[in-house]
C-alpha positions, 0 to 999 in steps of 0.5 A, spaced: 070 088 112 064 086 118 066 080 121 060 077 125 060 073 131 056 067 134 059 064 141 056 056 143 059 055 150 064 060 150 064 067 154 063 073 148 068 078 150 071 085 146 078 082 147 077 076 144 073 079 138 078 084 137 083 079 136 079 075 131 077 080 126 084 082 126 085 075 123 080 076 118 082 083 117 087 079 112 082 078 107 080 085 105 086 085 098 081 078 095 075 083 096 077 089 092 072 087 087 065 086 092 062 092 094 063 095 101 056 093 103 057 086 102 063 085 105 062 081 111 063 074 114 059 070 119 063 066 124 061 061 129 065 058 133 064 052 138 066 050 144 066 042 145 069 038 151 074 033 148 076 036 141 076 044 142 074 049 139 070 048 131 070 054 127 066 055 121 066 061 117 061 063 111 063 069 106 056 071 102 059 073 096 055 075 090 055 069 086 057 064 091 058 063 097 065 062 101 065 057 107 070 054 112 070 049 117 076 048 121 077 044 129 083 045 133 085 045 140 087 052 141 081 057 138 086 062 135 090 055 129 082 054 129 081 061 126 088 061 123 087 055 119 080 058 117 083 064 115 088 060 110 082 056 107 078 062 106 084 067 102 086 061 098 078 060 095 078 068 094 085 068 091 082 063 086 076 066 085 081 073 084 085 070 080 078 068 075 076 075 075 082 078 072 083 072 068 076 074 065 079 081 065 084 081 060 
């Protein structure tokens, strides 16, 4: 899957990109049934003075769109809390195609 980034306030650097995609990395077993080439998620995270960080993740899927948004003191709860959302709507969306299936 491609993750794409967007930073607001925030000093983009490879580490912190390394650790964040391989949190989306998780969500790979939900997308078994998407073509390869639209496998991507949009993240944009920003940086705000007195409540953090905000995450905001959108998954274009054929058919629907998956989005997330979450705020958090430290970036990567943000980013986990994000990750949740996002599998919990896949796995309903997968459970719905298999249920269709057979």
């Amino acid at each position: 899957m491609r993750v794409a980034f967007s930073f607001d306030d925030i000093a983009d650097n490879q580490d912190l990109k390394e650790k964040l995609s391989g949190k989306f990395s998780s969500l790979d077993k939900f997308l078994t049934h998407v073509p390869p080439d639209l496998q991507q998620v949009n993240v944009r995270v920003t940086k705000g003075s007195r409540w953090g960080y905000a995450v905001a993740a959108s998954m274009p899927l054929p058919k629907r769109e998956v989005v997330a948004e979450a705020e958090d003191k430290d970036l990567l709860t943000a980013v986990d809390l994000i990750v949740n959302k996002l599998s919990a709507e896949l796995r309903k969306r997968w459970e719905k195609l298999r249920a269709r299936r057979g």
